[in-house]
C-alpha positions in Angstrom: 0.0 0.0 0.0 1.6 3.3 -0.9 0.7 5.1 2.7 2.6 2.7 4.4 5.8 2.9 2.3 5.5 6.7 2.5 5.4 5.7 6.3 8.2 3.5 5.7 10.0 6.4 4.0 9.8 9.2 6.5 10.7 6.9 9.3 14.0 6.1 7.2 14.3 10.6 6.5 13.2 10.9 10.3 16.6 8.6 11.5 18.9 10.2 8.5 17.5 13.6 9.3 18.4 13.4 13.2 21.5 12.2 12.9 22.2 14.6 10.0 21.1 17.5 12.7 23.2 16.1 15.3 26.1 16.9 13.1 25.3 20.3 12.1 24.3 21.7 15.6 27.0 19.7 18.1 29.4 22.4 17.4 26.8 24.6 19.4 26.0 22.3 22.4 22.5 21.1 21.2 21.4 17.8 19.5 18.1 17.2 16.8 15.8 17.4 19.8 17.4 19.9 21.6 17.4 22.0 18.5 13.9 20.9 18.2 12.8 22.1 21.2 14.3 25.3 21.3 12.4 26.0 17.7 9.1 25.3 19.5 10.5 27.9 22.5 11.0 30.0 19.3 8.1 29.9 17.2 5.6 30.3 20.5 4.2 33.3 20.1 3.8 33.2 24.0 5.7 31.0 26.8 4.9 27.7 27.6 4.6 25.1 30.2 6.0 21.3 28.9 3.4 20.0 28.4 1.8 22.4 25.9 5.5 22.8 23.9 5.2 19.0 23.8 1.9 19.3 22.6 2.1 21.5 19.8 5.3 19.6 18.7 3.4 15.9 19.1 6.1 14.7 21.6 5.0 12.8 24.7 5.5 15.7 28.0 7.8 13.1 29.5 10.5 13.3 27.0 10.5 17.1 26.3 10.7 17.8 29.7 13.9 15.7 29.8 15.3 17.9 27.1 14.1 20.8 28.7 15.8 20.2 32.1 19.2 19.6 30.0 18.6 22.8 28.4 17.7 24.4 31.5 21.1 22.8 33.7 23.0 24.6 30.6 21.6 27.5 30.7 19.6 27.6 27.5 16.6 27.9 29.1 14.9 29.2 32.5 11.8 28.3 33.9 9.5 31.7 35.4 6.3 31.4 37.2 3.2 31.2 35.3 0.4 33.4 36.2 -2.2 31.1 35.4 -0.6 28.0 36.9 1.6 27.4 40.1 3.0 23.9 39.3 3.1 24.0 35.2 6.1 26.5 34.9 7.0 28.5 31.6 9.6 27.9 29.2 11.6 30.6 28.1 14.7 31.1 26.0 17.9 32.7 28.0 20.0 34.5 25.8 22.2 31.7 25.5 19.6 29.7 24.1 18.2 32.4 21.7 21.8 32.7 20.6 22.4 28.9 19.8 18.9 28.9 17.9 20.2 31.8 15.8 23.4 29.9 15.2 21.5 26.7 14.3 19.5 28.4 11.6 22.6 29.9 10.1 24.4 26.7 9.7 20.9 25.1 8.9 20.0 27.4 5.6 23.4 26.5 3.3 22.5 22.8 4.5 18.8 22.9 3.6 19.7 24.8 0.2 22.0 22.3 -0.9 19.4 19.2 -0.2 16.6 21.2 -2.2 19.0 21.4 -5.2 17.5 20.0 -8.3 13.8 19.0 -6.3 10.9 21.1 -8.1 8.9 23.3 -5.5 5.6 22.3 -6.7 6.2 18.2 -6.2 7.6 19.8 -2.6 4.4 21.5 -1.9 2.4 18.7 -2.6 5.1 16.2 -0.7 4.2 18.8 2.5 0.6 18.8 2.0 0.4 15.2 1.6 2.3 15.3 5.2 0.3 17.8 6.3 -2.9 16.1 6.0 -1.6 12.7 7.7 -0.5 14.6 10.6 -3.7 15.9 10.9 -6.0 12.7 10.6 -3.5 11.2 13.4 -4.3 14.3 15.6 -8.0 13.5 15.1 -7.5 9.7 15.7 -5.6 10.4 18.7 -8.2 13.3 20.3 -10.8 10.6 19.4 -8.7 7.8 21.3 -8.7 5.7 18.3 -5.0 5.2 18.2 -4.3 4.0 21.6 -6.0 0.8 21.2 
């Protein structure tokens, strides 16, 4: 069936892709998910407790909390109070952190440009809104409970 060898196909990008980012950020003290998480910090228009990053990134809260309290013991990160919450602390960038993000995506745009070479945007767009639409019938399944059977 062709959706599972496309599953089949991202799992195999998802393991080349992480170890590929493990390369291109070490130099900055992060790893894939570290880098990962930080871009979720990032792209928040507001701070965030765990378990919300973790939910808009579709992570379990267990492991990005991990990675935050790495991030947080080297100073990437800080946890502040949270208004609406006592226990559920926010997430927020240091300047450290901000400044390794900002180095990631510069060492990340020559990389990205050199593995679109040759690909045609169009068959891209429609790769990323094939994606797009499997993400979201797995967001349903899983809000309707369906996948945890």
């Amino acid at each position: 069936m062709a959706v599972s060898e496309l599953i089949v196909a991202i799992f195999r990008l998802n393991g080349r892709l992480l170890v590929a980012g493990d390369r291109l950020v070490a130099g900055l003290g992060l790893t894939s998910a570290r880098w990962q998480v930080l871009g979720a910090i990032a792209l928040s228009p507001v701070p965030e407790p765990v378990a919300r990053l973790a939910r808009n990134m579709g992570l379990n809260r267990q492991g990005v909390q991990r990675i935050v309290g790495e991030l947080e013991a080297e100073g990437f990160v800080e946890l502040k109070d949270n208004p609406h919450h006592r226990s559920a602390r926010l997430v927020v960038m240091t300047p450290k952190g901000v400044q390794a993000y900002n180095a990631a995506l510069q060492v990340q745009a020559p990389w990205v440009s050199m593995l679109g070479e040759d690909l045609d945007a169009k068959s891209i767009k429609a790769a990323a809104k094939v994606l797009e639409g499997l993400r979201q019938r797995l967001e349903h399944l899983s809000r309707d409970g369906a996948d945890e059977e």
